[in-house]
C-alpha positions, 0 to 999 in steps of 0.5 A: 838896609845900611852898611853895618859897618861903621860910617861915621867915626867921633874922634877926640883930638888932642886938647894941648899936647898932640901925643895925646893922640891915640893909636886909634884915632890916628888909625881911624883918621888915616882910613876914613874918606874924609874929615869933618873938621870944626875948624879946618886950619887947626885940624889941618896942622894936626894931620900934618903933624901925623904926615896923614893926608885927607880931604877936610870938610868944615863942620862947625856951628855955624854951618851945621844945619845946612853941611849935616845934609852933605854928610848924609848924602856922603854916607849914603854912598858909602863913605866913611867919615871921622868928626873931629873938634879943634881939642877934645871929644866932639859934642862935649861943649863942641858942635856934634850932637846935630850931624849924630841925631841925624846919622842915627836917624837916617840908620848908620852906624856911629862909633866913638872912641875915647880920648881926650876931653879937658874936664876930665884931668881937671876933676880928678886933680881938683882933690873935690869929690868925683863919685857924682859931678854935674858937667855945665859946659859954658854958663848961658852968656845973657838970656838964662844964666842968672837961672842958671846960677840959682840952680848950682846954688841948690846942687849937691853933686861937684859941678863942672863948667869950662869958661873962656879968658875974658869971661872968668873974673865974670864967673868966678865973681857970680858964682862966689854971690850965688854959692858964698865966697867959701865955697872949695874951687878949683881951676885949671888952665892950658890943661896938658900944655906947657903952662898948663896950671891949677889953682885951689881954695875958695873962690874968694881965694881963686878970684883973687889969684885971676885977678892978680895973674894970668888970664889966658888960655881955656879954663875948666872950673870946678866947684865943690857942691852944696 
């Protein structure tokens, strides 16, 4: 028999403006044994920012496989501890899914608590249907994306997909080849930050602004369906 009390903690972070944060995620974070950080620096500043002062563990994709056994072990004897993403909820397009798997697996008990996520403030500002959407995350980068693309082709429901600066134009250009260059969009950049900024029309309409303006930051695309 386990603890039943919680032992691992998924906290979502800030994605742009740090009071975002909630009051119980800076609870949890401040109580926890240790933090599981995908990026340590950047969670580092984050609970400096907060004056919260806690052991950081690197957690990130690179190295889940073998740190998903240290966390076990951890747990084992009876420490409790947060998973945190560099912005936004863990597991959703950020490592996450492995460590909880494996958690679950081995018998204890996981809460996640809500907060920040970027696709989230992207729809519902996008004025496209959101009773029923798709979340893509990133498009596959090589092997699988042109059967990717095939499918969103066919989907009814508003699709969502997060894309990074220097693959956009990329994106923006495929989608409009495989879905028609009127198909109603949607993007947003520096979502919460100071040059936070959202672009609507066609995706002719939207490539065409990235293509004569500002390409920095995280990108949320969203697409009207079928």
């Amino acid at each position: 028999m386990t603890d039943p009390k919680t032992q691992l903690y998924l906290v979502p972070t800030p994605i742009g403006n740090l009071k975002d944060i909630t009051l119980r995620a800076l609870e949890i974070l401040e109580s926890v044994d240790a933090v599981l950080a995908e990026d340590t620096r950047t969670t580092g500043k984050l609970l400096k920012h907060f004056d919260i002062k806690k052991k950081l563990i690197s957690y990130h994709a690179h190295n889940e496989h073998n740190a998903v056994n240290r966390v076990v072990e951890s747990l084992g004897r009876g420490e409790t501890l947060a998973l945190v993403s560099d912005a936004g909820s863990p597991g959703i397009s950020d490592p996450g899914y492995l460590v909880v798997h494996e958690v679950l697996k081995h018998g204890y008990k996981i809460e996640a608590l809500p907060g920040a996520t970027a696709f989230v403030p992207a729809l519902v500002k996008s004025g496209l249907p959101s009773d029923r959407f798709v979340f893509e995350g990133f498009l596959p980068p090589k092997k699988g994306r042109q059967t990717r693309l095939l499918m969103l082709a066919e989907e009814t429901r508003t699709i969502i997909l997060y894309e990074s600066p220097h693959r956009l134009l990329k994106t923006l250009n495929q989608l409009a080849d495989h879905l028609g260059t009127e198909r109603a969009t949607s993007v947003s950049r520096e979502l919460t930050k100071l040059y936070e900024e959202t672009i609507n029309g066609t995706l002719q309409e939207v490539t065409n602004h990235f293509e004569n303006g500002t390409i920095k930051g995280e990108f949320v695309i969203i697409v009207k369906g079928k």
